[in-house]
Structures are given as structure tokens and as C-alpha cells.
KOLROGU-679131 format. One record per residue (C-alpha): x, y, z; chain; residue number from 1; residue in three letters. Coordinates in nm, 3 decimals, m for minus. Each point is the difference from the previous one (the first is absolute). Example, Ala and Ser with C-alpha at 12.3 -4.5 7.8 and 13.67 -1.06 7.14 Angstrom:
! KOLROGU-679131
<bapa><x>1.230</x><y>m0.450</y><z>0.780</z><roza>A</roza><kolnu>1</kolnu><lomi>ALA</lomi></bapa>
<bapa><x>0.137</x><y>0.344</y><z>m0.066</z><roza>A</roza><kolnu>2</kolnu><lomi>SER</lomi></bapa>
This chain:
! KOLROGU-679131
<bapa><x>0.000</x><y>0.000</y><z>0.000</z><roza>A</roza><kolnu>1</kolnu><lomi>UNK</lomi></bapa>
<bapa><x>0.100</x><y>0.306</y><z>m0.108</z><roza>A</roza><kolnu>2</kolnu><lomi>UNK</lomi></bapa>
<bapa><x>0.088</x><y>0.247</y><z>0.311</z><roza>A</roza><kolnu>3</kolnu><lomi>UNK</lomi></bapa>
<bapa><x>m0.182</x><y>0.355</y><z>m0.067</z><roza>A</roza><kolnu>4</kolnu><lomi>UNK</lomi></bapa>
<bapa><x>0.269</x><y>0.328</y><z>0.092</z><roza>A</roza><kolnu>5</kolnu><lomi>UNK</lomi></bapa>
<bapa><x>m0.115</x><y>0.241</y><z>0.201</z><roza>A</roza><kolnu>6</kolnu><lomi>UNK</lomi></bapa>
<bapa><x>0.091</x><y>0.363</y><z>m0.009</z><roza>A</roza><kolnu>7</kolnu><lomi>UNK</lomi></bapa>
<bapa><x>m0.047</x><y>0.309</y><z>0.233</z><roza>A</roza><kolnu>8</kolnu><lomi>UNK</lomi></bapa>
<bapa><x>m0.179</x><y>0.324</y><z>m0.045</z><roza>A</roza><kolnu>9</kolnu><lomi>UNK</lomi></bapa>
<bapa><x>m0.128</x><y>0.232</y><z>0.211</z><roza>A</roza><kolnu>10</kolnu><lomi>UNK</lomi></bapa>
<bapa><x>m0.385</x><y>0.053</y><z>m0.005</z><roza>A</roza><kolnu>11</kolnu><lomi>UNK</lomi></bapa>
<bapa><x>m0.113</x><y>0.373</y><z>0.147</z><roza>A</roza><kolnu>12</kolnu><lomi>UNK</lomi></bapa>
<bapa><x>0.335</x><y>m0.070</y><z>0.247</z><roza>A</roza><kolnu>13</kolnu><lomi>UNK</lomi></bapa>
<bapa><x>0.000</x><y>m0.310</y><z>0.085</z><roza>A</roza><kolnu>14</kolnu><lomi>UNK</lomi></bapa>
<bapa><x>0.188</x><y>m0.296</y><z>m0.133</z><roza>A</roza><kolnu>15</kolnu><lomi>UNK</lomi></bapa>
<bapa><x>m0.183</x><y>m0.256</y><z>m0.196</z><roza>A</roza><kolnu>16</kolnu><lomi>UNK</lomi></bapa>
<bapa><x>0.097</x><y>m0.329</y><z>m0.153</z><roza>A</roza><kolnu>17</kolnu><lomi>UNK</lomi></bapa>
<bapa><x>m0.161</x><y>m0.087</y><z>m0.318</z><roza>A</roza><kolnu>18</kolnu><lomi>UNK</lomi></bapa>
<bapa><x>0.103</x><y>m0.285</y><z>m0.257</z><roza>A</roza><kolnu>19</kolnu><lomi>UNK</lomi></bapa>
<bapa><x>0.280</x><y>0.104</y><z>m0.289</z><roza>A</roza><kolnu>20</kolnu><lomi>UNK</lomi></bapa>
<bapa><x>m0.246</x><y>0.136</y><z>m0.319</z><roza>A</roza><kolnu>21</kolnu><lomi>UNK</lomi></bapa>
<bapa><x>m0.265</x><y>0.083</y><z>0.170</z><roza>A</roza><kolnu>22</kolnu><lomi>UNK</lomi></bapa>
<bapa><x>m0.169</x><y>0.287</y><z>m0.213</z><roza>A</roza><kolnu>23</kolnu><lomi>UNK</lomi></bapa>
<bapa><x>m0.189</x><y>0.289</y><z>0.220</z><roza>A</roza><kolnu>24</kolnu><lomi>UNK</lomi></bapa>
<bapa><x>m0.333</x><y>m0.105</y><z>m0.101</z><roza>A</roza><kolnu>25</kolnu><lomi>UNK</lomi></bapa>
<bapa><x>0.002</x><y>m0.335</y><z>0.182</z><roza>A</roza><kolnu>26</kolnu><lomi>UNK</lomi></bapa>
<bapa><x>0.161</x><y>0.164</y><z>0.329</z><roza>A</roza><kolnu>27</kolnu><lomi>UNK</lomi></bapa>
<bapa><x>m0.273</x><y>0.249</y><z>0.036</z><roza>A</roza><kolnu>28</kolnu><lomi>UNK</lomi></bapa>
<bapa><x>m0.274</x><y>m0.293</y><z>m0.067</z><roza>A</roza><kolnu>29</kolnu><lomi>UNK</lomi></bapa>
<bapa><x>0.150</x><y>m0.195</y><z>0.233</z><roza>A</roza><kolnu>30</kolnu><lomi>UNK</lomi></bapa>
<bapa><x>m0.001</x><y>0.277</y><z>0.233</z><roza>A</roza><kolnu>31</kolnu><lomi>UNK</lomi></bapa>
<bapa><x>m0.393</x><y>0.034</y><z>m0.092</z><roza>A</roza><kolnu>32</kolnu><lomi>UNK</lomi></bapa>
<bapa><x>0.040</x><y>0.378</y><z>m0.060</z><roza>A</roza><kolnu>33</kolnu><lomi>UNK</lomi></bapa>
<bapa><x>m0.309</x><y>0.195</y><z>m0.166</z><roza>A</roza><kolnu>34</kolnu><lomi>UNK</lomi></bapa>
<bapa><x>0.228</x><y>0.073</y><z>m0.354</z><roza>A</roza><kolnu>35</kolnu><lomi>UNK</lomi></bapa>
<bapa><x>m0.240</x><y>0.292</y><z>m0.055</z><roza>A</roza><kolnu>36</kolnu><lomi>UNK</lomi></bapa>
<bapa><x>0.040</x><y>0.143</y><z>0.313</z><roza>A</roza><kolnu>37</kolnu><lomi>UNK</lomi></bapa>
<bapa><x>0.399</x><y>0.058</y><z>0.082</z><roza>A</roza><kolnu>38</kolnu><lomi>UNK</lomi></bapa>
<bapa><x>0.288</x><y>0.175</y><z>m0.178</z><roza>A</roza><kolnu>39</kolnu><lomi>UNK</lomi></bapa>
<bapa><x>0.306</x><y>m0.244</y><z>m0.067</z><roza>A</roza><kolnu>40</kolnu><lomi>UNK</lomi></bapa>
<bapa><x>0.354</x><y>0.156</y><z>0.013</z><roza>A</roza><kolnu>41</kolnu><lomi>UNK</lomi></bapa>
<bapa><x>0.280</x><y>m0.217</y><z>m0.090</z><roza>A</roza><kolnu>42</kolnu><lomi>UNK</lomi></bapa>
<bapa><x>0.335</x><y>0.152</y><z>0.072</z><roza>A</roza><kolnu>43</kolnu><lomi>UNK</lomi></bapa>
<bapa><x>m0.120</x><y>0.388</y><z>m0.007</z><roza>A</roza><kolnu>44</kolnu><lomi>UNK</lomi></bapa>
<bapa><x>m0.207</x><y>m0.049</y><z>m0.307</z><roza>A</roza><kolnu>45</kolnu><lomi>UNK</lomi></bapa>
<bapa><x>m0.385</x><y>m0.031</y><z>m0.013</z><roza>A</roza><kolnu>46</kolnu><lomi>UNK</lomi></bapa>
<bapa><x>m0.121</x><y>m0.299</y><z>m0.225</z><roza>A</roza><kolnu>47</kolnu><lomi>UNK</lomi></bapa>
<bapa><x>m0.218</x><y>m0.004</y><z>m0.260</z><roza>A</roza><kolnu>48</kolnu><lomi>UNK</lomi></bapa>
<bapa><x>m0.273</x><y>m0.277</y><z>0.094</z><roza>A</roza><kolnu>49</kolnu><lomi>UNK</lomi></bapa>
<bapa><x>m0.038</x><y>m0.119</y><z>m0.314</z><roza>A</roza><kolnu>50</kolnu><lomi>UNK</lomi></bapa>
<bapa><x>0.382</x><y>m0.150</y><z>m0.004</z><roza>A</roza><kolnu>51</kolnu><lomi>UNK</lomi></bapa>
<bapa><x>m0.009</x><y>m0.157</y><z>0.282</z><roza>A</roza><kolnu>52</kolnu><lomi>UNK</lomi></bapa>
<bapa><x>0.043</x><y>m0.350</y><z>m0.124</z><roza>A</roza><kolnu>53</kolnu><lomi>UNK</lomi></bapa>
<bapa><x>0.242</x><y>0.091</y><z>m0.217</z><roza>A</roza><kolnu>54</kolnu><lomi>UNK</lomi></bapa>
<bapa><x>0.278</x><y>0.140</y><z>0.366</z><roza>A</roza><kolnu>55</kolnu><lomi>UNK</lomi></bapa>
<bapa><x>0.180</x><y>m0.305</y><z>0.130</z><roza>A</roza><kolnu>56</kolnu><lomi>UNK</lomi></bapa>
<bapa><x>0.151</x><y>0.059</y><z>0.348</z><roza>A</roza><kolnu>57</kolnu><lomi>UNK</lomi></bapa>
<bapa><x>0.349</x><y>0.037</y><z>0.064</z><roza>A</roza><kolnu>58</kolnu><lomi>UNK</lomi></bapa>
<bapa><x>0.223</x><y>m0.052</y><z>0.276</z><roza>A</roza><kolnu>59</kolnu><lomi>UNK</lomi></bapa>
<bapa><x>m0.012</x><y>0.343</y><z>0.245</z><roza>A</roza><kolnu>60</kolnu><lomi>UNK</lomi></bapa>
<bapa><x>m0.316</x><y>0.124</y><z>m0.131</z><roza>A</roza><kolnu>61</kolnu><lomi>UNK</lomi></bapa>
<bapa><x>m0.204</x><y>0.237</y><z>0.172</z><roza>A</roza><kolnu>62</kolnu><lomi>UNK</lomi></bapa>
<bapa><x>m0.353</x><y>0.042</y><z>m0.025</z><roza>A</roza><kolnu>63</kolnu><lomi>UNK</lomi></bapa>
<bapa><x>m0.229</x><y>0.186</y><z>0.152</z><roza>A</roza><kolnu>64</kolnu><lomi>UNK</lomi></bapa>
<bapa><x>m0.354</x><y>m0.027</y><z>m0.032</z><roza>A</roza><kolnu>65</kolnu><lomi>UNK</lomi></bapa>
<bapa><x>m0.201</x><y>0.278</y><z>0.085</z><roza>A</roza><kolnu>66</kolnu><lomi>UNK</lomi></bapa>
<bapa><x>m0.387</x><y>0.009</y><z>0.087</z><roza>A</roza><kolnu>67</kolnu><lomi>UNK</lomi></bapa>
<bapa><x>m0.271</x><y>0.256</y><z>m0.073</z><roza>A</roza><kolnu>68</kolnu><lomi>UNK</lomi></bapa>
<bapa><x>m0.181</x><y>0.097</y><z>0.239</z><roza>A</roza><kolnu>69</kolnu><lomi>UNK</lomi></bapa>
<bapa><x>m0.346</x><y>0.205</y><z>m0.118</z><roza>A</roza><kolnu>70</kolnu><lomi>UNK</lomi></bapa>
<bapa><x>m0.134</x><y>0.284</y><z>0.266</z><roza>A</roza><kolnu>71</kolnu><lomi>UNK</lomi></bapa>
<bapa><x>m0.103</x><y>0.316</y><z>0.019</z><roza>A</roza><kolnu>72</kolnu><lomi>UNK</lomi></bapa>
């Protein structure tokens, strides 16, 4: 059986391990995050949502996800 690499990033400051290829898409379903409702930074730059399953993670990443929050 094939062994699976991990890598690190960081997620909004914290260290994460996820498996080696993992593309953004599938880390923020597996997080069950509301696509619609968050901004996703990856290294200082805001993502277009559209490419997300095109971004593999790499080693040292850092993402933050950021929530809207409506109010008045």
C-alpha cells in the first residue's frame, strides 16, 4: 500500500496537516465551509472561486479563510 505524504500549512494561524496534492477545494469541503459565504486568501492573495480546483497545496501554505458576517 502506497503511504500518502503529508505536508504542513497554516490555516487562519494555525498549523494543519493535509495529504501532498490536495487542491483547496477539497480542504474547505472537508472543513464543511459555506463556499458562498467566506473570502479565501492564499498567501496574501484573494482567490477567485471559480479556480479553486484547479490550486494544489504546497508545503508552508497559508490560508486564511475569512467569514461574512451580515448586520446592520
Amino acid at each position: 500500500m502506497k503511504k500518502i505524504k503529508k505536508i504542513k500549512i497554516r490555516l487562519n494561524g494555525k498549523e494543519k496537516q493535509i495529504s501532498e496534492n490536495s487542491k483547496i477545494l477539497k480542504l474547505i469541503n472537508d472543513l464543511k465551509i459555506p463556499i458562498k459565504k467566506v473570502a479565501i486568501e492564499l498567501n496574501q492573495e484573494i482567490l477567485d472561486k471559480k479556480k479553486l480546483n484547479n490550486i494544489k497545496l504546497k508545503k508552508n501554505d497559508k490560508i486564511e479563510i475569512v467569514h461574512f458576517i451580515g448586520g446592520g
